[in-house]
C-alpha positions as CSV (number, residue, x, y, z in Angstrom):
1,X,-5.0,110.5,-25.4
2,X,-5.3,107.0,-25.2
3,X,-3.7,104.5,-27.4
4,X,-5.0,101.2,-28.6
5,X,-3.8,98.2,-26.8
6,X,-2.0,95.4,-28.6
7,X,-3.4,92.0,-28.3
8,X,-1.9,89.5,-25.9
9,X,-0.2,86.6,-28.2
10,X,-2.8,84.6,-29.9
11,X,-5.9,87.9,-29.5
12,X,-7.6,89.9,-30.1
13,X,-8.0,94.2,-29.8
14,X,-10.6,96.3,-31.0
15,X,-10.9,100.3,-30.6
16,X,-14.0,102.1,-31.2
17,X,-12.7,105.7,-33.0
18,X,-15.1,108.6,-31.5
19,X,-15.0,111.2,-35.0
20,X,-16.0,114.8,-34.9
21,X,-18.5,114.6,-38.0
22,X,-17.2,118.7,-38.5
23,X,-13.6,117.2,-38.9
24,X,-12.2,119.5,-36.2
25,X,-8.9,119.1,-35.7
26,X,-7.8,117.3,-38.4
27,X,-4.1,118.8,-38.7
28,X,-3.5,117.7,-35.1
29,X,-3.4,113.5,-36.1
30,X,-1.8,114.5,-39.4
31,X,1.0,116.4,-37.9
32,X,2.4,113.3,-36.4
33,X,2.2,110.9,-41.0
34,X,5.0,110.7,-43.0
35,X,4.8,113.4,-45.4
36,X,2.9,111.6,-48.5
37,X,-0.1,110.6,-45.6
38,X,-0.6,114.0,-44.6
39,X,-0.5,115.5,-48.2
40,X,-3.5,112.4,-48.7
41,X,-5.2,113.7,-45.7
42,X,-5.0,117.2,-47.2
43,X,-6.5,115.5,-50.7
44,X,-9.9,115.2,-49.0
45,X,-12.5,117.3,-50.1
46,X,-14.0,117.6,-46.6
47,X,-12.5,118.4,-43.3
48,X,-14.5,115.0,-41.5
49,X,-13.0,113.2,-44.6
50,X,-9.3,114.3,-43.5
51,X,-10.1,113.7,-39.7
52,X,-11.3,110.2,-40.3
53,X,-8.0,109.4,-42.2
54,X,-5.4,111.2,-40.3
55,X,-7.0,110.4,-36.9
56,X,-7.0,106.4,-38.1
57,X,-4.0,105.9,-39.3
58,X,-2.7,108.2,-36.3
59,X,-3.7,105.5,-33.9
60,X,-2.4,102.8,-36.3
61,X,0.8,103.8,-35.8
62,X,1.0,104.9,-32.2
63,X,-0.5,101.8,-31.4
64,X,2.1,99.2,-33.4
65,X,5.2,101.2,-33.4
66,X,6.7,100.1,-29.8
67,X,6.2,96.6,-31.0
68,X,8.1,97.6,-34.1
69,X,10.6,99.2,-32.4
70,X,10.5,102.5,-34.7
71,X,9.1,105.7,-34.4
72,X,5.0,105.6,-35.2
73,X,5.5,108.2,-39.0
74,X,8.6,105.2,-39.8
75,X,5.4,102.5,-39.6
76,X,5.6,101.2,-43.1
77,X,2.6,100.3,-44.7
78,X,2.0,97.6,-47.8
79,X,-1.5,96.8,-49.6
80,X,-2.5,93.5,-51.1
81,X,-3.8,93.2,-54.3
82,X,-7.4,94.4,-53.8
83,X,-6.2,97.5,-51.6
84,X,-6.0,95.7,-48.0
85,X,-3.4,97.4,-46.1
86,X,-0.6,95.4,-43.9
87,X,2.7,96.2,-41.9
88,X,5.3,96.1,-44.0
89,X,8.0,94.8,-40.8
90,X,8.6,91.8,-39.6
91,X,6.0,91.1,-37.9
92,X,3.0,88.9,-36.7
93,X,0.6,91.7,-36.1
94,X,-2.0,92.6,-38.5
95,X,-4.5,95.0,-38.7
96,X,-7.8,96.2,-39.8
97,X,-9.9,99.8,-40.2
98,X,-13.3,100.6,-41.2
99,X,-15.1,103.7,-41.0
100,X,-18.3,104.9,-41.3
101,X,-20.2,108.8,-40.2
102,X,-19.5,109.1,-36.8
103,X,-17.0,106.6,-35.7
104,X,-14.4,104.3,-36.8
105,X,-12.8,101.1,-35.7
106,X,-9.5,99.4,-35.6
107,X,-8.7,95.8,-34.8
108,X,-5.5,94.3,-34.4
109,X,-4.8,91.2,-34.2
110,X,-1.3,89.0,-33.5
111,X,-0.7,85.7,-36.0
112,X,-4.2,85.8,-38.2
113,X,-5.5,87.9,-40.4
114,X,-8.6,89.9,-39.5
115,X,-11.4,92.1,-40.7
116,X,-14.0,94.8,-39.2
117,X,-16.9,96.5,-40.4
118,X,-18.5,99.3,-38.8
119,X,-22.0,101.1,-40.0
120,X,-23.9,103.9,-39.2
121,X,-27.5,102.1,-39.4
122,X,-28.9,105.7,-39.3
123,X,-28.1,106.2,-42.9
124,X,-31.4,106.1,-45.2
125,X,-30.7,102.5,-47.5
126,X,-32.9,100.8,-49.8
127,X,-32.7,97.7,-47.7
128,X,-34.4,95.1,-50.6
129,X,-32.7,96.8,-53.6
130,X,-29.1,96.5,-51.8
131,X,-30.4,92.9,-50.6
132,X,-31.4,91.9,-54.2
133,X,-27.7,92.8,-55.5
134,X,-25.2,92.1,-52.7
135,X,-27.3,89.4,-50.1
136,X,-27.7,85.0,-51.0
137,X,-31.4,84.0,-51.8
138,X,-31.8,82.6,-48.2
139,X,-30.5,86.0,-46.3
140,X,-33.3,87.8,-48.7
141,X,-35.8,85.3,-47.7
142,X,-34.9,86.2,-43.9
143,X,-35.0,89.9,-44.5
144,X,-38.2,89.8,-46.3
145,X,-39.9,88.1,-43.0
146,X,-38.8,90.9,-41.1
147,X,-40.5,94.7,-41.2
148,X,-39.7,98.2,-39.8
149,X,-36.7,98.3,-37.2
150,X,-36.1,94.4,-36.7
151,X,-35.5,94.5,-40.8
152,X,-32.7,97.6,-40.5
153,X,-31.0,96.0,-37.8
154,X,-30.8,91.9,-39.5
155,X,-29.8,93.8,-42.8
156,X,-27.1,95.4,-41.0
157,X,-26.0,92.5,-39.1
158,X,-25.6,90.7,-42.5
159,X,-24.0,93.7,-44.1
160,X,-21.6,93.6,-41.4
161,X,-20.9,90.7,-41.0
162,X,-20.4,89.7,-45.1
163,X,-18.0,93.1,-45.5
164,X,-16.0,91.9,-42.3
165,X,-15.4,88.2,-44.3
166,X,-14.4,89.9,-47.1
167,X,-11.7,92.5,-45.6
168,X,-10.4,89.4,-43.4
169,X,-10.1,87.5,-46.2
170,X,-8.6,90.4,-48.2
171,X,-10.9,89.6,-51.4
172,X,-12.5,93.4,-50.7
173,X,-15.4,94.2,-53.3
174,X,-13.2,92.1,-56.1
175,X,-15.5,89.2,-54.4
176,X,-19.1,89.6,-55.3
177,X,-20.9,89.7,-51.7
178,X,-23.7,87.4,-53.2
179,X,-21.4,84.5,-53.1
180,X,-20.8,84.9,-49.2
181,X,-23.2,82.8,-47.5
182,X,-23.6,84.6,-43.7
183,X,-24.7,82.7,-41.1
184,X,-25.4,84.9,-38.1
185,X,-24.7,84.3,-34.3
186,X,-28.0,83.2,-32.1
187,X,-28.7,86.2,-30.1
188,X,-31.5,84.1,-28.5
189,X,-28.4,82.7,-26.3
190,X,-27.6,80.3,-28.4
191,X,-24.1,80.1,-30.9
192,X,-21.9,83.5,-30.0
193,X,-20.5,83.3,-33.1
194,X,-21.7,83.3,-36.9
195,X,-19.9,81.3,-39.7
196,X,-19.6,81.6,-43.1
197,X,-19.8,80.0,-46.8
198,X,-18.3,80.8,-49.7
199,X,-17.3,78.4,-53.0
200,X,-14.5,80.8,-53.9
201,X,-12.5,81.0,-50.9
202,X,-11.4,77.4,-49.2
203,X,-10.8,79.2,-45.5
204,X,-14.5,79.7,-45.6
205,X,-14.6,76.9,-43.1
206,X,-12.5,78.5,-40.7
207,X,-13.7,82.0,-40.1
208,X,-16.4,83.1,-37.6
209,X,-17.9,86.4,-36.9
210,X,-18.3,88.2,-33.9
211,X,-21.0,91.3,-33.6
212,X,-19.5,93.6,-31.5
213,X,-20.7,95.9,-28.8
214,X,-20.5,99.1,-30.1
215,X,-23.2,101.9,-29.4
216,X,-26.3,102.7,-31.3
217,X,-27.2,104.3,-34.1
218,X,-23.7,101.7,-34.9
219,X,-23.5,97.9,-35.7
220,X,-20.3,96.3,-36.0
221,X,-18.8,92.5,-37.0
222,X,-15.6,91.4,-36.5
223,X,-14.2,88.1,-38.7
224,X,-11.3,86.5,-37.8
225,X,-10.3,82.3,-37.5
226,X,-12.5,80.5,-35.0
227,X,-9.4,79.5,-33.0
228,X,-9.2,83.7,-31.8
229,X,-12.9,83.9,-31.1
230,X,-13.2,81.5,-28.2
231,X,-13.0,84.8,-26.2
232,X,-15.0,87.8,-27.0
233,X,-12.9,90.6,-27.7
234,X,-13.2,94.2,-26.2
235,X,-14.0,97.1,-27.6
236,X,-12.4,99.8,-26.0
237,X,-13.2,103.8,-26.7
238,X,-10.9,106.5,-28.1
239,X,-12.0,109.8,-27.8
C-alpha cells in the first residue's frame, strides 16, 4: 500500500484517502493504533465510521513516523483547544485530516500550519438556508446570482474554502463561519489562489486558499500561508 509522501522543506503534501463507504476492512488499519485508537475505532456505530478513522490515522502515522524516528502506533498525538490535532514530537511537521462519504484527505505540511476540507457535493443541502447562517452578505449575494449546478458547485467552493481557514487557523467551529470573508481563486485564469478576511484573527492577511484537484462528485480547499502556495501542491491517491 502506498504511503503519503512528506513534503520537501518549506511544502506542501496532500493525499486523497479512497474509503469503502461499506467500511470493509476496518480492523486491518486499526490493527496497526495504540490500544486507546483502536478501542475509538471500535466506538463507531458504523463499520464506514471505523474505516474512515482507523484507515486516517493509519496513514498519519505511517507517513510521519520515519521522520520521527519511532514506530508509527508510538506517534503521539496532542489537540489544541478547539479539538485540532498536532504531533506531539519535536517537530516542524504538521498536519491536517478531513473526511467526508467516500473519501478523505490528509495534508501535511513542514514549518506552517495547514488546513483541508474535503466534501461530497452529492449530499442533498439546503444551499440558502446553510448560506443565510454560515456565509458573509456578499458570498450570499454571489450565490443567489447563480442557479442549478453552477450554485452547488460556488457554495461548495466557499464552504470549502471557509472550513479549510478555520482548521488552519485552528479556531474550528468556536469561530462563527459568518465572520470569514472568502475570496475565491479566478478560475477564468486569472489569481490561482483565494484570500481571506476575518476581524477576529490577525493572520487573516496571510493565508491563501488553494482548490484542489480532487475528482467529482468531491470539492476540496486547501489553506495554508501564501509563502507555501507559490507552487500548487499534489494530490496524490491512496487506495
Amino acid at each position: 500500500m502506498p504511503i503519503a509522501r512528506l513534503p520537501d522543506d518549506g511544502g506542501i503534501s496532500v493525499s486523497l484517502i479512497d474509503l469503502d463507504e461499506s467500511g470493509a476492512g476496518w480492523e486491518r488499519f486499526a490493527e496497526g493504533l495504540p490500544a486507546a485508537e483502536r478501542e475509538q475505532a471500535r466506538r463507531y456505530r458504523f463499520d464506514a465510521d471505523r474505516l474512515r478513522f482507523a484507515r486516517c490515522r493509519h496513514l498519519l502515522r505511517a507517513a510521519v513516523a520515519p521522520s520521527l524516528g519511532c514506530a508509527p502506533a508510538e506517534v503521539a498525538l496532542r489537540f489544541g483547544p478547539h479539538g485540532k490535532p498536532h504531533l506531539d514530537h519535536d517537530t516542524d511537521l504538521q498536519f491536517n485530516l478531513s473526511h467526508t462519504r467516500g473519501a478523505a484527505l490528509l495534508a501535511i505540511a513542514r514549518g506552517a500550519e495547514v488546513g483541508v476540507d474535503i466534501e461530497n457535493t452529492g449530499r442533498k443541502v439546503d444551499l440558502d438556508g446553510v448560506a443565510a447562517k454560515v456565509f458573509t452578505e456578499r458570498e450570499r449575494g454571489e450565490l443567489g446570482n447563480v442557479e442549478g449546478e453552477r450554485k452547488t458547485a460556488l457554495f461548495f467552493r466557499y464552504w470549502t474554502a471557509k472550513e479549510a481557514f478555520l482548521k488552519a487557523t485552528g479556531h474550528g467551529l468556536s469561530l462563527a463561519p459568518a465572520t470569514v470573508e472568502a475570496f475565491l481563486p479566478d478560475l477564468g485564469g486569472g489569481r490561482p489562489t483565494g484570500s481571506f478576511r476575518c476581524a477576529r484573527e490577525p493572520e487573516a492577511d496571510s493565508m491563501s486558499s488553494w482548490e484542489l484537484d480532487v475528482p467529482p462528485p468531491f470539492r476540496a480547499t486547501l489553506c495554508a500561508p501564501a509563502r507555501l502556495l507559490d507552487t500548487p501542491p499534489e494530490v496524490s491517491l491512496q487506495k
